[in-house]
C-alpha positions in Angstrom: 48.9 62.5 -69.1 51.1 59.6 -70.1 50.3 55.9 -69.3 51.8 56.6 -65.7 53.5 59.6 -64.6 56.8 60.4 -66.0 59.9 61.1 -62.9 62.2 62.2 -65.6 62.0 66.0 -64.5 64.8 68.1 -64.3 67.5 67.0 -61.9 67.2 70.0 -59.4 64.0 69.4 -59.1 63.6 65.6 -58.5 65.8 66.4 -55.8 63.8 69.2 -54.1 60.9 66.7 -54.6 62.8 63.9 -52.8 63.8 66.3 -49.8 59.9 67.4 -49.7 58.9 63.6 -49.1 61.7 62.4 -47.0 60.5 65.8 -45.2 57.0 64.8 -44.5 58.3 61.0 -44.1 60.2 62.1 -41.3 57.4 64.2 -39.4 54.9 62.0 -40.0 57.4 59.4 -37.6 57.4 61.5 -35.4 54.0 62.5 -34.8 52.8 58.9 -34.8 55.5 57.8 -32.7 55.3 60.5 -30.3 53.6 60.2 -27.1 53.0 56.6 -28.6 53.0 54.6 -24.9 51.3 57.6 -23.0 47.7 57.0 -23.2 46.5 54.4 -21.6 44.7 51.5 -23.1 41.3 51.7 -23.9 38.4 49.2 -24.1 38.9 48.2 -27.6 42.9 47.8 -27.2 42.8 45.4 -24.1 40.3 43.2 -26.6 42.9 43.0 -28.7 46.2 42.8 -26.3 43.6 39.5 -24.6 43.3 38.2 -28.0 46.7 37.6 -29.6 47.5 36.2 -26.5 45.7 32.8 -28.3 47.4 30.6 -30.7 46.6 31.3 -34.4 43.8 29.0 -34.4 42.5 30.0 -31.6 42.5 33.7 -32.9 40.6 32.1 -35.9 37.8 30.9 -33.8 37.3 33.9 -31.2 37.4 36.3 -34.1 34.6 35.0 -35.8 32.4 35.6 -32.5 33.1 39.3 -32.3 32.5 41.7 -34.9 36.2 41.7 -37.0 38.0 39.4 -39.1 41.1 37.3 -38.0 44.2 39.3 -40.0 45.4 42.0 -38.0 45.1 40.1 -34.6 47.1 37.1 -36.3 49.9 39.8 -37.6 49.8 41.1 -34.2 50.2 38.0 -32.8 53.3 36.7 -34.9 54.8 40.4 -33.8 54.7 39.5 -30.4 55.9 36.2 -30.7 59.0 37.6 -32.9 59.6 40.3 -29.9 59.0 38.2 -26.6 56.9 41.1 -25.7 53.3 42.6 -25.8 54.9 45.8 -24.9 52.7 49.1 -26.2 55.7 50.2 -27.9 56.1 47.0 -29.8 52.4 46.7 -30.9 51.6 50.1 -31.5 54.5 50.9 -32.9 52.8 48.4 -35.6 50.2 50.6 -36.1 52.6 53.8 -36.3 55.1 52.3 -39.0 51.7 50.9 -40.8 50.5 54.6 -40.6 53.3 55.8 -41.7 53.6 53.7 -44.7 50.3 54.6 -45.9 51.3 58.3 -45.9 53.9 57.1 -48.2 51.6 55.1 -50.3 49.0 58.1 -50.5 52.2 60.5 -51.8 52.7 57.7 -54.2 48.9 57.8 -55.6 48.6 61.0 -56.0 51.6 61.8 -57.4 50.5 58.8 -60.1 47.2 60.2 -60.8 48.0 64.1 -60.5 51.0 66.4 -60.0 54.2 66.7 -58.2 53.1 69.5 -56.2 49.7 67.3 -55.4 51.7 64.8 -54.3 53.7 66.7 -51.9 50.4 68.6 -50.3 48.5 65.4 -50.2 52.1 63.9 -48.5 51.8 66.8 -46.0 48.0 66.9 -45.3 48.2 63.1 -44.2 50.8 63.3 -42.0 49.2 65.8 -40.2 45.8 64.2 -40.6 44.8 63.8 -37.2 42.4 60.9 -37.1 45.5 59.0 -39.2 47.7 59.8 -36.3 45.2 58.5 -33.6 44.7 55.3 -35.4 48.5 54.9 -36.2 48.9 55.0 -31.9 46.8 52.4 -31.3 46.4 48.3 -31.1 43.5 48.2 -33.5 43.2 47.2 -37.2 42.5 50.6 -38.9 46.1 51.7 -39.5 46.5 48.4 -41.4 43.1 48.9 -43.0 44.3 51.9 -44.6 47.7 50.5 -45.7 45.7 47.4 -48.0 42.6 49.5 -49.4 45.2 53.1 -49.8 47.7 50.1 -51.5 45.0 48.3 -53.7 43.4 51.8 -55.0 47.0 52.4 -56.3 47.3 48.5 -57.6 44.0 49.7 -59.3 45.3 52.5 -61.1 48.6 51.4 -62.4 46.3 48.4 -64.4 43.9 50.9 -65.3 46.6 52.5 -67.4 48.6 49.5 -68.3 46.0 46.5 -68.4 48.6 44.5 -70.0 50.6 44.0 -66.9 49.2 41.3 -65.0 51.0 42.0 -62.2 49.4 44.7 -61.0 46.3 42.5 -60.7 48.0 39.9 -58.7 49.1 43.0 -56.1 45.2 44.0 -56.4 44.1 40.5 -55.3 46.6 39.9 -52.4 45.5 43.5 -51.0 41.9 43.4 -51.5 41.8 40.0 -49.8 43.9 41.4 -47.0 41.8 44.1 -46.6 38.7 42.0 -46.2 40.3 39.8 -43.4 41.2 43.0 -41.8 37.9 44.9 -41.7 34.7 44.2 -43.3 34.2 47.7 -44.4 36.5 47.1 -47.0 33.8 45.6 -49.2 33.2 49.7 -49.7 36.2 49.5 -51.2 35.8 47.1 -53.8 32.6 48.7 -54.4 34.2 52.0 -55.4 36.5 50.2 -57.7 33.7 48.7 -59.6 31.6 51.7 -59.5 35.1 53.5 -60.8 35.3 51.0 -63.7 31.9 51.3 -64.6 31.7 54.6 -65.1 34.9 55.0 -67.0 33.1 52.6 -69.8 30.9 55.6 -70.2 31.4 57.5 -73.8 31.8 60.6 -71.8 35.0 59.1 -70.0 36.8 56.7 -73.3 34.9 53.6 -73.1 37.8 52.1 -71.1 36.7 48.2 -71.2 38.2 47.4 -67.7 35.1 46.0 -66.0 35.1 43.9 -69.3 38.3 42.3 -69.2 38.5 38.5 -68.4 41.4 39.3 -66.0 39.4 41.4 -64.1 36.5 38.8 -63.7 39.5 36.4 -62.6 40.9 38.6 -60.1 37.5 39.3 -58.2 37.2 35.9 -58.4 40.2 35.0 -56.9 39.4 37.3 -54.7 36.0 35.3 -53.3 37.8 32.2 -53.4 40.1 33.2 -51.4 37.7 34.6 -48.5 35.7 31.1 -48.9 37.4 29.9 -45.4 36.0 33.2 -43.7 32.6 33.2 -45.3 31.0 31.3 -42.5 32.0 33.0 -39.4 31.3 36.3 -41.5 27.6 35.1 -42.0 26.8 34.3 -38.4 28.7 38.0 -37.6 25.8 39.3 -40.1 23.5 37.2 -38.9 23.7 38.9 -35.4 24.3 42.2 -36.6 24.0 45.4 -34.9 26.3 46.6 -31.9 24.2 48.4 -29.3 26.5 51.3 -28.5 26.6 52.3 -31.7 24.6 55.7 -32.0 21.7 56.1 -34.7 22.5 58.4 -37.5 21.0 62.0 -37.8 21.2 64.9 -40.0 24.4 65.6 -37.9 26.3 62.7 -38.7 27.9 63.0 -42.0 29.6 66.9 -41.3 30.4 65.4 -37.5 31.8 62.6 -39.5 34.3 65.6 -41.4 35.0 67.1 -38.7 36.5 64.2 -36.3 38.7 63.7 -39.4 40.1 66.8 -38.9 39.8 67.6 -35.3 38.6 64.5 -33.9 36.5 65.8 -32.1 32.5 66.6 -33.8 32.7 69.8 -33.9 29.4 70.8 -32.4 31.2 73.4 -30.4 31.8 75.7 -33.3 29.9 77.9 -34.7 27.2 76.8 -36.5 28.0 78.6 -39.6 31.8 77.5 -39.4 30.4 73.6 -38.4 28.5 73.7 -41.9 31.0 75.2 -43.8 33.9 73.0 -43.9 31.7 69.6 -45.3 29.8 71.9 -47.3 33.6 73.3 -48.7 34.4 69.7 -48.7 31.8 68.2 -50.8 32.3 71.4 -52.7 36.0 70.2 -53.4 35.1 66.5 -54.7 32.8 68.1 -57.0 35.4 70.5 -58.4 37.9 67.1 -58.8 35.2 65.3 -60.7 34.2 68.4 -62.7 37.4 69.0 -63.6 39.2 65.7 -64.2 41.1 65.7 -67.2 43.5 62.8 -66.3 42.9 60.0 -68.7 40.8 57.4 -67.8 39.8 59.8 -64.9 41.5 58.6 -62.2 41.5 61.3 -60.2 37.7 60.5 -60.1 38.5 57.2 -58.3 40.2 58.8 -55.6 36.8 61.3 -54.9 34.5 58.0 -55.5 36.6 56.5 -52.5 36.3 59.9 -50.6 32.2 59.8 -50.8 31.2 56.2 -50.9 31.5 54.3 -48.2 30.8 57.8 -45.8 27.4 57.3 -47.9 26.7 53.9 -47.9 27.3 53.4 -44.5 25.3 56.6 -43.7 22.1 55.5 -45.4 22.5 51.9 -44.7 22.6 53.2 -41.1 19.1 54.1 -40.8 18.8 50.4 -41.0 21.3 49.4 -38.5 23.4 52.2 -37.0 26.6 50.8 -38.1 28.1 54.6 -38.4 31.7 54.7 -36.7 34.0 57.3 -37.8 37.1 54.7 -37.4 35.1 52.1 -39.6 35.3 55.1 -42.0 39.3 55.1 -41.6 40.1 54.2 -45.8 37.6 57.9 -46.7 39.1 59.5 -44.1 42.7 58.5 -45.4 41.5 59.7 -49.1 40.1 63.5 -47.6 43.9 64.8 -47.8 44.2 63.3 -51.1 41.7 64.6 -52.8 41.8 68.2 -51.3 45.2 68.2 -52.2 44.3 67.2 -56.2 41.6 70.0 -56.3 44.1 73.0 -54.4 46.6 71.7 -57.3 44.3 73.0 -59.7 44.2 76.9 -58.1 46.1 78.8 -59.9 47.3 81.3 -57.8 49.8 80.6 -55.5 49.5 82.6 -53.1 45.7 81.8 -52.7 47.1 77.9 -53.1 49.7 78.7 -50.0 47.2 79.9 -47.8 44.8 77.2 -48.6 47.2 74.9 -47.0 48.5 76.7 -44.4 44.9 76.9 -43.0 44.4 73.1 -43.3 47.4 72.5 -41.7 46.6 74.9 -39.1 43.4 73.4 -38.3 45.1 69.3 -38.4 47.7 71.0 -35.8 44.9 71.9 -33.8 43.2 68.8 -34.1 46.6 66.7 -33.2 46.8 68.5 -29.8 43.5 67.0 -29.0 45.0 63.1 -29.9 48.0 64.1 -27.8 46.1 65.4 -24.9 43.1 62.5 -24.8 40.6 65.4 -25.6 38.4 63.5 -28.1 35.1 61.4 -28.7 37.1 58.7 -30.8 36.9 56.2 -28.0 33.5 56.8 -26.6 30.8 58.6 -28.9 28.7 60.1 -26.2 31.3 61.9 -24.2 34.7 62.4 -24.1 36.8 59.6 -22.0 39.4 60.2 -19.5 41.0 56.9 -19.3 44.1 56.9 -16.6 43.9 53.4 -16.1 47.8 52.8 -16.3 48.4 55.2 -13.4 45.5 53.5 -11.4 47.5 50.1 -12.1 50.8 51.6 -11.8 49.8 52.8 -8.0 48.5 49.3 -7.3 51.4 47.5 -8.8 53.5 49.5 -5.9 51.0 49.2 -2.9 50.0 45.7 -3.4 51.3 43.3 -1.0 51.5 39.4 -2.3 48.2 37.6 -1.5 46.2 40.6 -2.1 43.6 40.5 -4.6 42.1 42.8 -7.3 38.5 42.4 -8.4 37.1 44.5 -11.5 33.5 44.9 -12.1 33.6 44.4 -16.0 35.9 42.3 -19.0 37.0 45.8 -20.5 39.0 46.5 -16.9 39.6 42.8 -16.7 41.6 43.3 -19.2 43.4 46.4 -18.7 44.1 45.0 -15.5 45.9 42.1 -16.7 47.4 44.3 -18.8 49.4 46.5 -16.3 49.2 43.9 -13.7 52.8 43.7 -13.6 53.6 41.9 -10.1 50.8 39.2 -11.1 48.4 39.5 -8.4 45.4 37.4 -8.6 42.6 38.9 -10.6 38.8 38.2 -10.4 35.8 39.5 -12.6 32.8 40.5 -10.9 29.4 39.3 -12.3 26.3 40.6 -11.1 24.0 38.1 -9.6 21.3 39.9 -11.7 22.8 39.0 -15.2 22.1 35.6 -14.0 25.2 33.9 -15.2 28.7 34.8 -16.2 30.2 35.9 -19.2 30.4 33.8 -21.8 32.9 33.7 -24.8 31.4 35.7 -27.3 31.5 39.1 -28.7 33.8 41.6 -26.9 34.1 38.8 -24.1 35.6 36.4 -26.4 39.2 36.3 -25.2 37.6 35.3 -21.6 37.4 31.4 -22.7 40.9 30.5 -21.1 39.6 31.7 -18.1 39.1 29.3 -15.7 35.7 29.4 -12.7 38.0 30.3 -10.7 38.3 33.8 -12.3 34.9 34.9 -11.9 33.0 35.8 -8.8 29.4 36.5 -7.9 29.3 36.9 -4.1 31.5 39.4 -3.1 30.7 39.3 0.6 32.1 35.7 0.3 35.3 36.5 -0.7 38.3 36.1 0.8 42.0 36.8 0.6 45.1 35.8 1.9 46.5 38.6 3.6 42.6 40.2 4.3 42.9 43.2 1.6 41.4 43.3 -1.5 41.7 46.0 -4.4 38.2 47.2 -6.3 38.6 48.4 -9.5 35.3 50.3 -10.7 34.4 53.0 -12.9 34.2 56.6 -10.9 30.8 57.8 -12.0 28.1 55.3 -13.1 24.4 55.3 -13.9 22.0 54.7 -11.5 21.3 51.1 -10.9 24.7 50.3 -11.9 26.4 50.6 -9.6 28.2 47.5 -7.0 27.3 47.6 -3.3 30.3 46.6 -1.2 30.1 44.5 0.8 29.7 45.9 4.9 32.2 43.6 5.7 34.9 45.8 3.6 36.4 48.9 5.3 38.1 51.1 3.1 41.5 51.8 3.9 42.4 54.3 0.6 40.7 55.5 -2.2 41.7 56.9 -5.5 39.8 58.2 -8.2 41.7 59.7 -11.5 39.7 60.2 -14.9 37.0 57.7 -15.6 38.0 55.4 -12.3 38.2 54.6 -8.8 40.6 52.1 -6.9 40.0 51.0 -3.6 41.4 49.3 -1.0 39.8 47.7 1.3 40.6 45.3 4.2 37.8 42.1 4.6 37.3 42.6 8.5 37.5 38.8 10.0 39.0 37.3 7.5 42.4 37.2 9.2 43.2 37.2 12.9 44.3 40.3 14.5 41.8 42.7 12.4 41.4 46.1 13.7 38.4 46.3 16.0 38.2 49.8 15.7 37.8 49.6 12.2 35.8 46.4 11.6 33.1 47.4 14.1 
């Protein structure tokens, strides 16, 4: 292999390559801009849509009480302020462009470290990659994510084969460092470089002297300079590490974890000999890549060290702290297409290399119509969500007269309520008097600071309203003990429950002269 991939092929065929990518350019725009508006938003989502609301500094602060850095929430921020609108179809569309780009940048990696025909399968396999399309529909930072780490891996390459070009180093830093303010899993990424340049100073693999290099040492440590303004808040996150919901691993995690790649869903519902097979056929592929890596300097191996590492790092480290969330995993999941794509190059029969694909493509088709139609664990690991909170809203938004009032019993509806609370009808957060005190501004409450008391409200049987009604907005089916007595004093006039809620109204008999006595007896 030269130092980097020649494109001086023959002219008929750099043009059937070009229509192959602007091809799988175009349907990958479409898939992750289809449908992009129609889900409504989901816990994580209305965190973020609360957030950039702050200025910059602001987004500084609350960040470093939740559990992600500052970057994409302050890019998301400067979108909205560019637009004039926090509209889903401006902020994620962010996240589809972004996703798009990385399939782009993927096409671009392979084709530098393997073959045309690589290229174009590992082009194709990531458009249809489902988990890459539910990520690239949504306000959260993993589309971006993959953009830096898919971006720096390729920054990575191009100095492993020209170290003299100090450019590419300078790229490295900017992404790495982005990548680190986006997501703190990126670390994994820097780790696979560095395990990547280590072992290429093996005998066995040229005694490539990258990892000795001053200008590498000066780039990483640009690199730590650079995150010195973070490293605070990022201690105290680590400090108070460990989100409850989070499930502990088992020996079902790691094929579950393949599986909602491809399907997003876990795939527990198969067979079991087909649920085993595919990670078994997957790890089986990574090994063929690294058996058979002939590309100098092996880079090909790079892009099955990304594949495996952080899935296993974060696996083991989870018997620790369960810290083991398929979307956390978003950069390996964004390598699985390239690296099946590098080892199905190396069949050489083509029919046998057609039908390989066509069956992984078969099985990401399958796996988009769950995105598409909501039918996934991506959003809640123990069961599968049904979130119709934008028709809920959208049904209040018409019946809601002007003084009326809509209480929600958590922050998450708090803020998908302010959200699609389009006439601007006073909203109140419930606090049970149990908790002993409100919410405070930390963690996933965070954006709740520029709340006023005035938001919150602990008695419900003392509430009142200015025209006598008030809206409760509650989740449908809840444990036992969770759930909010209503006050007697609230007759319910209509009810409507639709996925994963309930919205009620009720009128607040005697809080208004001429109250039905009928119906406030």
């Amino acid at each position: 292999m030269n130092d980097i991939p020649s494109i001086a092929v023959t002219a008929p065929r750099s043009h059937a390559i070009g229509w192959w990518i602007f091809a799988i350019v175009s349907v990958s725009t479409v898939l992750r801009f289809y449908l992009l508006t129609n889900a409504s938003i989901w816990s994580d989502e209305g965190f973020t849509l609360e957030l950039i609301a702050y200025p910059l500094a602001d987004i500084w602060t609350l960040s470093g009480r939740d559990v992600h850095p500052p970057l994409f929430y302050m890019l998301l921020h400067g979108l909205v302020a560019l637009t004039d609108s926090n509209g889903l179809v401006w902020t994620r569309g962010f996240s589809a462009v972004l996703g798009v780009v990385n399939v782009g940048l993927g096409i671009w990696l392979v084709r530098v470290v393997s073959t045309p025909r690589a290229a174009i399968t590992a082009g194709l396999l990531l458009a249809l990659l489902p988990i890459a399309v539910r990520y690239s529909q949504d306000v959260r930072m993993y589309a971006l994510m993959g953009v830096e780490l898919t971006g720096a891996t390729l920054a990575l390459v191009y100095w492993v084969l020209k170290p003299q070009k100090s450019s590419y180093l300078v790229m490295y830093v900017l992404l790495m460092v982005s990548g680190l303010y986006t997501h703190y899993f990126s670390i994994f990424c820097a780790l696979s470089h560095w395990l990547y340049l280590l072992l290429i100073r093996l005998p066995a693999y040229g005694r490539h002297r990258g990892i000795e290099r001053p200008q590498w040492w000066l780039a990483n440590g640009v690199i730590a300079l650079l995150y010195l303004p973070w490293l605070s808040s990022a201690f105290t996150q680590l400090n108070t590490f460990g989100v409850g919901w989070i499930q502990p691993v088992s020996g079902y995690s790691l094929p579950s974890a393949i599986w909602k790649f491809l399907i997003v869903n876990d795939g527990r519902g198969c067979n079991a000999f087909i649920y085993w097979l595919v990670p078994i056929v997957y790890g089986v592929t990574g090994g063929i890549v690294l058996w058979q890596d002939r590309s100098r300097y092996a880079v090909q191996t790079l892009i099955g060290i990304c594949s495996f590492l952080t899935v296993m790092v974060v696996f083991l480290f989870s018997f620790y702290i369960p810290v083991f969330v398929e979307r956390y995993l978003f950069f390996s999941a964004v390598m699985m297409p390239l690296l099946v794509a590098i080892a199905l190059d190396k069949l050489r029969n083509r029919w046998g290399f057609v039908m390989a694909v066509g069956v992984l493509s078969a099985v990401e088709v399958f796996g988009l119509s769950h995105v598409y139609s909501q039918q996934h664990t991506m959003n809640n690991p123990y069961r599968m969500a049904d979130d119709r909170l934008a028709e809920l809203m959208e049904d209040f938004n018409v019946k809601s007269m002007s003084g009326d009032v809509l209480v929600v019993s958590d922050a998450y509806l708090f803020y998908a309520g302010h959200f699609y609370n389009d006439k601007h009808r006073k909203l109140l957060l419930h606090f049970s008097s149990s908790s002993g005190h409100r919410p405070i501004a930390s963690g996933f409450s965070a954006p709740m600071m520029k709340y006023g008391d005035d938001t919150y409200v602990e008695s419900l049987d003392r509430l009142e309203t200015a025209t006598g009604r008030v809206w409760w907005l509650d989740y449908a089916y809840k444990k036992p003990g969770d759930e909010v007595d209503l006050p007697l004093r609230w007759h319910s006039i209509t009810q409507r429950v639709l996925g994963d809620n309930v919205l009620g109204l009720y009128e607040i008999c005697g809080s208004v002269p001429g109250d039905s006595p009928t119906r406030c007896e």
